[in-house]
N, C-alpha and C positions, 0 to 999 in steps of 0.2 A: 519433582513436579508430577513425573508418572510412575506409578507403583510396577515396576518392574517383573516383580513377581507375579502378578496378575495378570497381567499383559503380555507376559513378555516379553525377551530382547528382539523377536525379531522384528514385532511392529515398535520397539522404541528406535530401532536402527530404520525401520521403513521410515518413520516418520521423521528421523535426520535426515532422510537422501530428500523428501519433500519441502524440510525446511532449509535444505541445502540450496537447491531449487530453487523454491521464489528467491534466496539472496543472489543468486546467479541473474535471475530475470530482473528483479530491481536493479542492481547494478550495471546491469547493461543497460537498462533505461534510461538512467540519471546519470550515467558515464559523461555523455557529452556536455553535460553543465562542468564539470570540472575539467574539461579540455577541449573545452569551445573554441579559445586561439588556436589550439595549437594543431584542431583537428582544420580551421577555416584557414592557416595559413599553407598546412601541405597541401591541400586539396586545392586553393586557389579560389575560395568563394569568400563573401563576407560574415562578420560574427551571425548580423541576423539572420542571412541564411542556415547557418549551421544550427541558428537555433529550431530553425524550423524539423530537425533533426526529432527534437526533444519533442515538438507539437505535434509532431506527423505522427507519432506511436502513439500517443495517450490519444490521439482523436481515433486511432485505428480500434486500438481496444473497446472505445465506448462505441464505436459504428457495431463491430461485430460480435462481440460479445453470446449476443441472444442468438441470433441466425446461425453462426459456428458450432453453438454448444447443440444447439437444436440437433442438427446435422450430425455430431458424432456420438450423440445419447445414448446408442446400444454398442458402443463400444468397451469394451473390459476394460476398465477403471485402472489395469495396470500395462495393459498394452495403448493406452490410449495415451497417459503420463511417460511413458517411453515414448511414443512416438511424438509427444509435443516436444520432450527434452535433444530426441534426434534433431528435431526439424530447428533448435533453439542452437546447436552447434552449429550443425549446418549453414543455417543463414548468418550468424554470427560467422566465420570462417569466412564466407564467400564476399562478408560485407568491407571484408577490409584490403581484399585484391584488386582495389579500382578508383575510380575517382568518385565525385559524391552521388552521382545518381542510382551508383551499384552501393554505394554503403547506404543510402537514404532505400531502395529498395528491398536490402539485405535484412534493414531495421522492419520497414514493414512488415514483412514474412516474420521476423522475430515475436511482430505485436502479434502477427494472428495467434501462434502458439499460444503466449500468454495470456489472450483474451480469453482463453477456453481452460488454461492451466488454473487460474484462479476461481473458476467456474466450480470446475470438478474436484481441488485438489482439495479444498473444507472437509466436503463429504467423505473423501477416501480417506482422507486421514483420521474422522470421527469414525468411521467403519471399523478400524484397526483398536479401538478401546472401547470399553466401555458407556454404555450413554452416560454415566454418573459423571464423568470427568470430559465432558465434551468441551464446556470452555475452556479447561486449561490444556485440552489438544490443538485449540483453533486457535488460542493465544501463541502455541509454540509454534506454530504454523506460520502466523504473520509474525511474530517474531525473528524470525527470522528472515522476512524483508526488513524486517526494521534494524538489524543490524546490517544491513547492507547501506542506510544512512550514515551509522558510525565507523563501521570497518572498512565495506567494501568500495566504496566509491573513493574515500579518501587516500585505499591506499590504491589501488588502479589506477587513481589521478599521478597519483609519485612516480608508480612505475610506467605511464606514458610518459611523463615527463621525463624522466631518466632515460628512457630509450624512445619507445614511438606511440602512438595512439593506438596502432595496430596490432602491437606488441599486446597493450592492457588487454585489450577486445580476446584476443587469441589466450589470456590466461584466464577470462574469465568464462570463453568459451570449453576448458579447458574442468572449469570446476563443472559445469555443464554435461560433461563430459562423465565426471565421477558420481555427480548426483543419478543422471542415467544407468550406470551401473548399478546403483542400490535399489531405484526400483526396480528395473527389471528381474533381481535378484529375489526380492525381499517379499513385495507384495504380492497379497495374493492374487489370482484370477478370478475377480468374482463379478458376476453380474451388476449392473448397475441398478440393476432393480434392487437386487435382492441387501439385505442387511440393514439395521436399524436406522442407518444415515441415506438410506435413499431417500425416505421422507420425511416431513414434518413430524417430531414429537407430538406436539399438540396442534397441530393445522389450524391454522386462524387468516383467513384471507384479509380482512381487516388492521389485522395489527400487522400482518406482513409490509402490506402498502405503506402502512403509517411508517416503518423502519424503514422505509425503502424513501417516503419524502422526505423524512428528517433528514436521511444520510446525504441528500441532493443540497439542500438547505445547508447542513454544515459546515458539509466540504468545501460549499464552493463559497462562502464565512470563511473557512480558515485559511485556504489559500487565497483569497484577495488578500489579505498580509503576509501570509508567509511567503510567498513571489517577490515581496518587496522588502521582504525583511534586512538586507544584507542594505540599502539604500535610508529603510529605517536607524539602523543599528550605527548609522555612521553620519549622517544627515541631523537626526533629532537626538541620540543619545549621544554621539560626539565621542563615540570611539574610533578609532582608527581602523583602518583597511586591515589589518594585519590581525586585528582582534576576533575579527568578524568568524574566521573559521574557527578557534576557540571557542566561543557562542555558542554555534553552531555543531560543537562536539557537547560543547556541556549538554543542550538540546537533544542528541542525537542518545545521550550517556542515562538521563533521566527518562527518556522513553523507553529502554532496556525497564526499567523500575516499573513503572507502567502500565508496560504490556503482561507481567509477572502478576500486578495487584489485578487490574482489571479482570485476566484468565481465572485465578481465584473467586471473582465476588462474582462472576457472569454463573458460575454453579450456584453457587447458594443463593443469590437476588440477582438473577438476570435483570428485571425492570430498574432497579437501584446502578446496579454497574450500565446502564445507559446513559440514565440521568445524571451521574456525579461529573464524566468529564464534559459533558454541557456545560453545566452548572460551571464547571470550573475555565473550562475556556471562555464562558462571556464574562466573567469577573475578571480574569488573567488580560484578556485582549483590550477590555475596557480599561484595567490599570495603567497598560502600555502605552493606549492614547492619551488619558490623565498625567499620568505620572512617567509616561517614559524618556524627558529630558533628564529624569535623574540614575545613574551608573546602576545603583547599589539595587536600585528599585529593580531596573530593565534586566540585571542579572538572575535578580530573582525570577522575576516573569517568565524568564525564557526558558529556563528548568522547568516551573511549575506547569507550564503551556508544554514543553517536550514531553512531562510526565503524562499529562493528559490525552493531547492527541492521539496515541495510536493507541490509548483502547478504544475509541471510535470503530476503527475497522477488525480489532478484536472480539468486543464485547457485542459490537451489533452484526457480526459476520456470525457468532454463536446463536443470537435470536434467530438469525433468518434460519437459521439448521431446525429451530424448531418449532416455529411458527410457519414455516413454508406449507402453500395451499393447496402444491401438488410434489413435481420433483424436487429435492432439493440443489440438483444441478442448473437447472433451469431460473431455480429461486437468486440462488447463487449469483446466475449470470448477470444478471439483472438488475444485483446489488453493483455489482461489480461495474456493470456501465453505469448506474447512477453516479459512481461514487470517482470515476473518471471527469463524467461531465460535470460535475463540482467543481474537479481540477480545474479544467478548461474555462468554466464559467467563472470561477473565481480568479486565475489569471487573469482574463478579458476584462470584468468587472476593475482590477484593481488599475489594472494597466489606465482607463478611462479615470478615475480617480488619481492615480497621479500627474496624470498630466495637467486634469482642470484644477485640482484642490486641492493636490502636495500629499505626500506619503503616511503622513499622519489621518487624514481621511479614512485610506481604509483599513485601518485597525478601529474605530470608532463603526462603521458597516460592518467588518466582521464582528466583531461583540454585537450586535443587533440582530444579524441573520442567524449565528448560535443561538441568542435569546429566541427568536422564533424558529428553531428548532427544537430547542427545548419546551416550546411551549407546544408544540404538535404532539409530541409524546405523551408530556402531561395532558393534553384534551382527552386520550384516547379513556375512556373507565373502565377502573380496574373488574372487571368481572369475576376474575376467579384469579388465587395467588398466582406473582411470578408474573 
């Protein structure tokens, strides 16, 4: 993916410890959906409660986001990524010595780090290469959150259940631990001003915003079904409880595909690599509704929809790098909380939907709100290529 010789090894090793990183941060996030019993029954509270585990961080990151990043703006971009990743052990470690309002606390402090780690970590890692291949740096970048859907969560899940909750937390605080090590090694110290990724390639305040309401619109489209996918999967398509995490990997396995094609087409047709996984998520999500009482069909879909989604935060996480109207830490951040309140809003949204009008509902609203995000894109005109 990166020409090594050009670059060299020591930013393709910077840029493992950061894709090291977000897998460490993703995985700690979405840890307690896979050991939600087992963390509510040591602890002594109920499943909802612990779920609130999971909502207490995603609503953390989209509160602070902008204000956080604001705040540590003139810090060195490699002391700054150390000291999120300190603070990401740290609390991580301290979160699992107590009962739930020390691990519910421990989690917040984790969010704050990542509210800001996501912010700044695009830019630093487009710094480390050249401008010519910035998608497929930003691609490798959330890529490796997104193998934290396939890898890390499933297997943390095994080994709390095999030993403890506290256990998982502490190994993955632990890879935390090692990604820390490479930055503070690797990267260089360089001003946050200075180098091609501090700001917009092409500055367009316009088309920034318009990427910033699509991604609000889609996200929060995609997950009003995917929150209820697994109630989906077994409700309307009449698979089994047991299948649901196979699904769920196939999902997790073609989004690896994905995030590879999308980092590719985001260099050459940045505006096309936006449009396609729109396009293909309101056809996909609209089949589901159509056609998802049938096996063969709803197989297909879930691949085809895994392949798609995450170049969403790939391909449009590369525009904002160069569409951005001033910093693009700042740009970043911004994306970043929209792209949270999606989460949220799209939970919220589908949760109201399944209670009045059954699970199938909102897979029919997500394919609409995609469709009108893709139509927001398409309004904007093309003025000049790309």
């Amino acid at each position: 993916m990166i020409n090594q010789t050009a670059t060299g090894r020591r930013s393709v090793v910077a840029l493992a410890a950061l894709m090291l990183a977000g897998f460490a941060f993703f995985t700690v996030e979405m840890l307690p959906v896979g050991l939600l019993s087992v963390i509510a029954d040591d602890i002594g509270v109920s499943e909802s409660t612990a779920g609130l585990l999971v909502t207490g961080y995603g609503v953390t990151v989209a509160i602070v986001s902008l204000p956080l990043t604001h705040l540590v703006r003139r810090i060195p971009r490699r002391h700054l990524i150390a000291g999120l990743l300190a603070v990401f052990v740290a609390a991580t470690c301290v979160s699992v010595t107590g009962g739930y309002w020390t691990l519910l606390g421990g989690r917040v402090v984790t969010a704050l780090a990542q509210a800001v780690f996501w912010a700044v970590a695009p830019p630093a890692a487009a710094a480390l290469f050249s401008p010519q291949v910035r998608g497929r740096v930003t691609a490798a970048l959330i890529g490796g959150g997104s193998l934290a859907s396939v890898l890390g969560v499933p297997t943390a899940t095994w080994l709390g259940q095999q030993t403890s909750w506290r256990t998982a937390f502490l190994a993955v605080a632990g890879l935390g631990l090692l990604s820390l090590a490479g930055v503070a090694l690797l990267m260089p110290t360089s001003s946050p001003d200075g180098g091609h990724a501090a700001t917009g390639s092409a500055p367009d305040a316009r088309r920034y915003w318009t990427i910033v309401a699509a991604t609000a619109v889609a996200i929060t489209g995609v997950f009003a079904a995917y929150t209820y996918i697994s109630p989906f999967l077994t409700e309307v398509s009449g698979f089994g409880p047991e299948s649901v995490s196979l699904l769920l990997l196939v999902y997790g396995l073609a989004g690896l595909g994905g995030v590879a094609a999308g980092g590719a087409l985001a260099d050459r047709a940045p505006r096309a690599a936006m449009l396609a996984p729109l396009a293909i998520l309101t056809a996909t999500l609209l089949a589901l509704y159509l056609f998802g009482t049938g096996q063969a069909a709803t197989v297909a879909c879930v691949a085809v929809w895994g392949f798609a989604m995450p170049q969403i935060p790939a391909t449009f996480q590369s525009r904002v790098l160069q569409v951005a109207p001033g910093s693009t830490d700042m740009a970043s951040a911004v994306f970043s909380a929209m792209f949270n309140v999606g989460i949220a809003s799209g939970a919220l949204i589908g949760s109201i939907l399944l209670a009045h009008t059954g699970v199938r509902s909102t897979f029919l609203t997500a394919a609409l709100l995609t469709a009108v995000a893709l139509l927001i894109l398409l309004s904007e005109p093309r003025r000049r290529p790309g």
